[in-house]
C-alpha positions as CSV (number, residue, x, y, z in Angstrom):
1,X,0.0,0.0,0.0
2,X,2.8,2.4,1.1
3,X,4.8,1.9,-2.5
4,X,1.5,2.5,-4.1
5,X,1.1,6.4,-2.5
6,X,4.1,6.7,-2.9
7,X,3.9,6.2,-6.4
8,X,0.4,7.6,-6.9
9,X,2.3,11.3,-5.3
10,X,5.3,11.1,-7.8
11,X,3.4,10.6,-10.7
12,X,1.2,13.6,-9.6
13,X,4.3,15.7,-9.6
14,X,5.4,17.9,-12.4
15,X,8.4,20.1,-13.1
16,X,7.7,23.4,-13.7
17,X,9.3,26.2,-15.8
18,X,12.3,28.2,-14.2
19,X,12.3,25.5,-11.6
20,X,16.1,26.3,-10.3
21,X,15.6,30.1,-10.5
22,X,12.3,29.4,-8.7
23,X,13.5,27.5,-5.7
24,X,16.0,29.9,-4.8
25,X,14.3,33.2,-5.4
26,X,11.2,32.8,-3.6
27,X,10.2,31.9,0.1
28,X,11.0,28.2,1.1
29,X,9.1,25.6,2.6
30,X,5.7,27.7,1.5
31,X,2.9,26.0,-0.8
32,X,0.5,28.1,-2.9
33,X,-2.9,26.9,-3.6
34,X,-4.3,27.5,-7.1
35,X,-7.5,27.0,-9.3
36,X,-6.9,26.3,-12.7
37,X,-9.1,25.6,-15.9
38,X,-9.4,22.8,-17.9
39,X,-10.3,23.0,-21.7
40,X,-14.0,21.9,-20.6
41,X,-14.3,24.7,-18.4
42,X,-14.2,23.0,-15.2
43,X,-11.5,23.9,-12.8
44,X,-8.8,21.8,-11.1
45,X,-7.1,22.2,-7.6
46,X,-2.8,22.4,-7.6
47,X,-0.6,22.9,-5.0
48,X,3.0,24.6,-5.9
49,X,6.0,23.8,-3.8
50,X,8.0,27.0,-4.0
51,X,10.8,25.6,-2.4
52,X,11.0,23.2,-4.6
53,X,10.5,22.9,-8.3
54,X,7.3,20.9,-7.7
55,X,3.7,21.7,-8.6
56,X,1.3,19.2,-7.2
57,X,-2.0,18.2,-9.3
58,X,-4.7,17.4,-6.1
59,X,-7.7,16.9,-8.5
60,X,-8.9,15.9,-11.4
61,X,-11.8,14.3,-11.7
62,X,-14.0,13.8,-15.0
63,X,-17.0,16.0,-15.3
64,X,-16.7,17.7,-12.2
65,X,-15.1,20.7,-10.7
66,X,-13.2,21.5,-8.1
67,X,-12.6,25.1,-7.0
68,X,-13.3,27.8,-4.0
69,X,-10.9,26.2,-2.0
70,X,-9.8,27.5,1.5
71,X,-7.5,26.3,3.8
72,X,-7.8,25.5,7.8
73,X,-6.3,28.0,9.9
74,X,-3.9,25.2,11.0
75,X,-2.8,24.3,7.2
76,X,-3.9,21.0,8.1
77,X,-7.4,20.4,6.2
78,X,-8.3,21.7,2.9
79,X,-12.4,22.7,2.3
80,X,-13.7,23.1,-1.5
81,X,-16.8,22.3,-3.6
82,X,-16.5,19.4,-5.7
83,X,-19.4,18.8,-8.4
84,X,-21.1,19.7,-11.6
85,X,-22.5,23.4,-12.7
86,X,-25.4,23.4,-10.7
87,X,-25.4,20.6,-8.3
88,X,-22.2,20.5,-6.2
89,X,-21.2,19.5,-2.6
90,X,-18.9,20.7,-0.1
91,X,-16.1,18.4,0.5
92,X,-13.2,18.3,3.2
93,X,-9.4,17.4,2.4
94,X,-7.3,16.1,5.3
95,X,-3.9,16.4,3.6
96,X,-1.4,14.9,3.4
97,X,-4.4,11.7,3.3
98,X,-5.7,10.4,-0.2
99,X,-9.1,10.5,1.4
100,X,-11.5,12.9,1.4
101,X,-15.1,13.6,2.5
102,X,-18.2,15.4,1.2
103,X,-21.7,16.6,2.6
104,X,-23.7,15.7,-0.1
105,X,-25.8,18.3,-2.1
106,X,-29.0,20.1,-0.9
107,X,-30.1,20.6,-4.2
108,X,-28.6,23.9,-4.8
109,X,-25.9,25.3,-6.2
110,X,-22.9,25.4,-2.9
111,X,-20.1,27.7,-2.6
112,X,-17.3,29.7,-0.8
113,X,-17.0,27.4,2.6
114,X,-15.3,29.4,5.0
115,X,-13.5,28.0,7.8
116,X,-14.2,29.3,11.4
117,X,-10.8,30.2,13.2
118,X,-10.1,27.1,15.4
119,X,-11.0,24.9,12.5
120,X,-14.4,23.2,13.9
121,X,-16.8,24.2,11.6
122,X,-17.6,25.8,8.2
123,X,-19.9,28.4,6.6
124,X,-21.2,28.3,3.3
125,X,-23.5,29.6,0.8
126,X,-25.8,27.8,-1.6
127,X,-27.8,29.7,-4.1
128,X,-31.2,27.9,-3.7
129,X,-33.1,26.9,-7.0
130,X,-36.0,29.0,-5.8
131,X,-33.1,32.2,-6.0
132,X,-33.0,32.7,-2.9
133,X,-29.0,32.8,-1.2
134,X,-28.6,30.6,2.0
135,X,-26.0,30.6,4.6
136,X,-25.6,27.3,6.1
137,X,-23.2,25.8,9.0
138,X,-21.0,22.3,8.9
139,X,-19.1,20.9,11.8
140,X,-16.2,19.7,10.3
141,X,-16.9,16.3,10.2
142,X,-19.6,17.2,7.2
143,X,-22.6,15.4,10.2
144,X,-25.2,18.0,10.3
145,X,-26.1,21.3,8.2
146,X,-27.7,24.0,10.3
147,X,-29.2,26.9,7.8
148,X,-28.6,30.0,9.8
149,X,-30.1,32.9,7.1
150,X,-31.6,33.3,3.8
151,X,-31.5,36.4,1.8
152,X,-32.3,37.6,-1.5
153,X,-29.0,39.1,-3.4
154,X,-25.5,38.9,-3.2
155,X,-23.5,37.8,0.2
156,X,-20.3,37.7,1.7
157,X,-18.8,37.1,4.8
158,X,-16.6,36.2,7.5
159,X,-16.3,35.1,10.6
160,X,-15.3,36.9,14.1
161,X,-12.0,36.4,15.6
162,X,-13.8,34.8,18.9
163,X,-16.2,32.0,16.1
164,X,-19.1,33.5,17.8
165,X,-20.2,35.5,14.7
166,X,-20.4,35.7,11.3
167,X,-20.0,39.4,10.0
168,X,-21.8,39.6,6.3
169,X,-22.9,42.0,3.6
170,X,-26.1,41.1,1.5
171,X,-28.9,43.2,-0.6
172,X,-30.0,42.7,-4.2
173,X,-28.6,46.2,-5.2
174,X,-27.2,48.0,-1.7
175,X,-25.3,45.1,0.3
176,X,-25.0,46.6,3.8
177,X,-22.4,44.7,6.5
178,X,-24.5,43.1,9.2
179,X,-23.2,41.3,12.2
180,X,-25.1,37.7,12.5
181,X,-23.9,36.0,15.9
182,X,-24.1,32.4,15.9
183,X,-26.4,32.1,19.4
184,X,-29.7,32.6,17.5
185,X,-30.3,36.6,17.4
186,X,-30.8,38.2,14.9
187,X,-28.6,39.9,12.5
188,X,-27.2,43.6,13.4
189,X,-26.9,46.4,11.0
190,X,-23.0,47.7,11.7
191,X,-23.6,51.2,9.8
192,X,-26.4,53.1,8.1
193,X,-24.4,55.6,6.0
194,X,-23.4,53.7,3.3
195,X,-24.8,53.0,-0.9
196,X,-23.0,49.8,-0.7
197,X,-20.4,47.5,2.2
198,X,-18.2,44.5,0.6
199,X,-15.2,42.4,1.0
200,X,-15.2,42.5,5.3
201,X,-11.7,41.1,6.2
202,X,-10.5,40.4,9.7
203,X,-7.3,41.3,10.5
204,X,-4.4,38.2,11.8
205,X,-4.6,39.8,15.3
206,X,-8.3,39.9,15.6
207,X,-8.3,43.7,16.4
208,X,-9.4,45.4,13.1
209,X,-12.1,44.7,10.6
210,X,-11.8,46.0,7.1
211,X,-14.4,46.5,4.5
212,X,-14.8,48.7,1.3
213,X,-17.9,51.0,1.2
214,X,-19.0,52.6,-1.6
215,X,-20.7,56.2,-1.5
216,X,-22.3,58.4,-5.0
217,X,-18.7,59.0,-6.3
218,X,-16.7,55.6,-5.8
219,X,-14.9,53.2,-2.9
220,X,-12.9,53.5,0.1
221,X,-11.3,51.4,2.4
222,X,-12.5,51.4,6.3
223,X,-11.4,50.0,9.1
224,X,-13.2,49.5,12.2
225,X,-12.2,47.7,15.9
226,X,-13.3,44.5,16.2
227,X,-14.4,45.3,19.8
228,X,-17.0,47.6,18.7
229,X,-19.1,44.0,17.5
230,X,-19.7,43.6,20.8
231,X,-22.8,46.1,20.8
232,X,-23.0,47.2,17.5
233,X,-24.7,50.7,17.7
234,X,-21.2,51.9,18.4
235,X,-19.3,50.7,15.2
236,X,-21.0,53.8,13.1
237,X,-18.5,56.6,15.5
238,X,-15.6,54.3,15.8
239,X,-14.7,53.9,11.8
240,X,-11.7,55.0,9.8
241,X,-11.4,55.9,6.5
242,X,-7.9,54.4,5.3
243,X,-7.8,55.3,1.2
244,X,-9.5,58.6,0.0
245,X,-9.6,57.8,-3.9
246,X,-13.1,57.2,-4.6
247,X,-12.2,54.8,-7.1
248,X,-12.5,50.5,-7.4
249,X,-11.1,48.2,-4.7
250,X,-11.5,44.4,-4.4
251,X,-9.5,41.6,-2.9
252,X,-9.1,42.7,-0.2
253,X,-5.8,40.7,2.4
254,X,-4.0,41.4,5.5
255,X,-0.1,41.0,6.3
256,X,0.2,38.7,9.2
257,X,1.1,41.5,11.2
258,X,-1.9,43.3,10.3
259,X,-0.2,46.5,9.4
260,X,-0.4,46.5,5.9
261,X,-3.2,45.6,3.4
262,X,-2.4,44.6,-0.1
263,X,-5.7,44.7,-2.9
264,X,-6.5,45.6,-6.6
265,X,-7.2,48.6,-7.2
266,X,-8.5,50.8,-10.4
267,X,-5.4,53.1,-11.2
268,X,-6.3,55.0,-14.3
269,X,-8.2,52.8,-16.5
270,X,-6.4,49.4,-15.1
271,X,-6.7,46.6,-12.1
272,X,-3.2,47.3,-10.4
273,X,-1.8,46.0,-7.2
274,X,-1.4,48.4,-4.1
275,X,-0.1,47.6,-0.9
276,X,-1.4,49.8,1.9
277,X,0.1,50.7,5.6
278,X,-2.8,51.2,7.7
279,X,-0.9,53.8,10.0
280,X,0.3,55.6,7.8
281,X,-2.2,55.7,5.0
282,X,0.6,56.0,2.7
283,X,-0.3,53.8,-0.5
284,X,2.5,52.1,-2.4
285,X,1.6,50.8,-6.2
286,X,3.4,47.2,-6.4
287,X,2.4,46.9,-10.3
288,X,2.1,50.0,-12.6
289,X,1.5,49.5,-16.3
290,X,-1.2,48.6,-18.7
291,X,-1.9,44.9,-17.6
292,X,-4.7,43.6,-15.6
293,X,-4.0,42.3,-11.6
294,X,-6.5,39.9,-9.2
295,X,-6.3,38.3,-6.2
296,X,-2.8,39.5,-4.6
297,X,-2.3,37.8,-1.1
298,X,0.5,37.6,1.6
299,X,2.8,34.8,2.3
300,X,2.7,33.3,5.7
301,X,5.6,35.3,6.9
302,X,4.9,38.5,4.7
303,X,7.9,38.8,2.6
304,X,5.8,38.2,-0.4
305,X,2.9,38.0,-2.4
306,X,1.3,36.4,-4.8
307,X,-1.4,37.9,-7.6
308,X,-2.4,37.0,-10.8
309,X,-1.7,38.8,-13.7
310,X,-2.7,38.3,-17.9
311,X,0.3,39.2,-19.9
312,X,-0.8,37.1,-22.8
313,X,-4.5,37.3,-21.9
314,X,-5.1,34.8,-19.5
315,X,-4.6,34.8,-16.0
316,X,-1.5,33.4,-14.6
317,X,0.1,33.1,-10.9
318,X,3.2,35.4,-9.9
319,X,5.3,35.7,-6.5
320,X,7.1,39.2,-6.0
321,X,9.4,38.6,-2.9
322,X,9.2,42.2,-0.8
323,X,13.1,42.9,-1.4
324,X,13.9,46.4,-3.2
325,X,14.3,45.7,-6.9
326,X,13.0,42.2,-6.8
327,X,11.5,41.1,-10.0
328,X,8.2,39.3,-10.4
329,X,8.4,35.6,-10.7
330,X,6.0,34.1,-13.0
331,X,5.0,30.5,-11.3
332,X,2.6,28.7,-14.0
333,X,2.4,29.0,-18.1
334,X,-0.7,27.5,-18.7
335,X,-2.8,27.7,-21.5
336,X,-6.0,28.5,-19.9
337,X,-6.8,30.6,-17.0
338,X,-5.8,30.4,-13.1
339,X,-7.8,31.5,-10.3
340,X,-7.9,32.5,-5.9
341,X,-4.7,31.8,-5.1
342,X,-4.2,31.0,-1.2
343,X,-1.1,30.5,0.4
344,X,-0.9,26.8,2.4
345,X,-0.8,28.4,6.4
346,X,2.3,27.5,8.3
347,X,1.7,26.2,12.0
């Protein structure tokens, strides 16, 4: 059995381009996380090595998909949804195990799990046929579903630092942040000044939430204390504006010493990358030209990022290591595109 995973693992393995450049330029013993398309538009899960020249292929499965993957905070267990276009499941990876384990389908289109902090339970979404968007609990074990709310529109979230809560914005065509805590009460209304609330992003250290609201002429960043959650009618005094642009932000993603924010943002007529220090408010452009940028994120110890970037019209995943006159380095050349990359936690 033993020669047989051991086998089944090598043969999984690829070499990728660069590979000698690669191990030594970039961070060691980190592992990025990528979604990739296949020519029949389903998506594939790989996990890169960049301390080695090793890219791993984790799925691929005919006819189905596997994508929206997100990691445990412990690095240790790997949640995604695995299934067809409409129909699809949530499904739990234990790695470095073969074996994984799904809750089987409600009959409704399932996406984005989200792990709770100390890794014992997950939050999801499922798009119901009757159109309706429900948020739904899993221990992480996969035994029972709880359905916590059900709204009409779009929805994102995250959860509290303490697991109690799930902060979350939803509305058909104004998605306002609300604060849902997990005990049964009802969901809280955090502000009542703004058109629009997305992206809200905890900081590592549990003391700051970050959000982008959007007023008549554009977006911001905020920032607000964590410990105003704990009665909510005093978030509204207690924010800070951190960007005064007025412009496009998305993606947003914390350093893990929850000083600086990196995110896309529109700089003239493109998607560049910007990396923010929340004391300052000093904004520093990482990319600058004509090309489109998504999904920039932190490695575990900060000294880099990865992002996605189209130089030849589809999207493909770069590290830039935070060293003064580092170049970029350009981790896959794949034919089709690459999506949400996520950096493998260390512990």
């Amino acid at each position: 059995m033993l020669v047989r995973l051991v086998a089944l693992y090598l043969a999984l393995y690829s070499v990728i381009s660069s590979a000698a450049a690669l191990g030594r330029a970039l961070p060691g013993a980190d592992q990025l996380l990528v979604e990739s398309d296949r020519r029949d538009g389903l998506r594939d899960l790989r996990l890169i090595d960049t301390g080695r020249p090793l890219m791993l292929n984790l799925t691929r499965t005919p006819d189905t998909s596997e994508e929206s993957a997100e990691w445990s905070a412990d690095g240790r267990m790997l949640a995604y949804v695995y299934g067809e276009v409409m129909i699809r499941d949530i499904c739990v990876w234990s790695l470095p195990a073969i074996a994984r384990r799904c809750a089987w389908s409600t009959g409704s289109l399932e996406a984005r799990p989200r792990w709770s902090h100390d890794g014992s339970s997950l939050v999801y979404q499922s798009v119901t046929f009757g159109g309706d968007v429900r948020l739904s609990l899993l221990p992480s074990d996969l035994s029972t579903r709880a359905d916590i709310l059900s709204i009409g529109g779009y929805l994102d979230y995250a959860w509290t630092p303490d697991n109690r809560a799930v902060v979350f914005t939803a509305g058909l065509n104004y998605p306002l942040l609300h604060n849902l805590p997990l005990d049964g009460s009802h969901p809280q209304r955090l502000f009542f000044d703004g058109i629009r609330e997305y992206a809200p992003t905890f900081s590592p250290d549990g003391r700051w939430l970050a959000f982008v609201s959007e007023g008549e002429r554009g977006q911001d960043i905020y920032r607000v204390p964590v410990s105003c959650l704990r009665e909510v009618r005093d978030c509204a005094a207690l924010v800070e504006r951190l960007t005064a642009r007025e412009t496009a932000f998305s993606y947003l993603d914390w350093s893990p010493d929850s000083r600086w924010l990196v995110y896309t943002s529109r700089v003239g007529g493109d998607f560049q990358v910007v990396l923010l220090d929340t004391e300052s408010k000093i904004e520093t452009l990482v990319t600058n030209d004509r090309q489109q940028y998504a999904s920039p994120r932190f490695s575990p110890d900060g000294g880099a990022i990865a992002y996605l970037s189209a130089p030849n019209g589809r999207f493909d995943l770069f590290v830039l290591v935070l060293e003064p006159d580092a170049r970029p380095q350009r981790i896959t050349f794949d034919v089709w595109d690459n999506w949400s990359p996520s950096w493998r936690p260390r512990k």
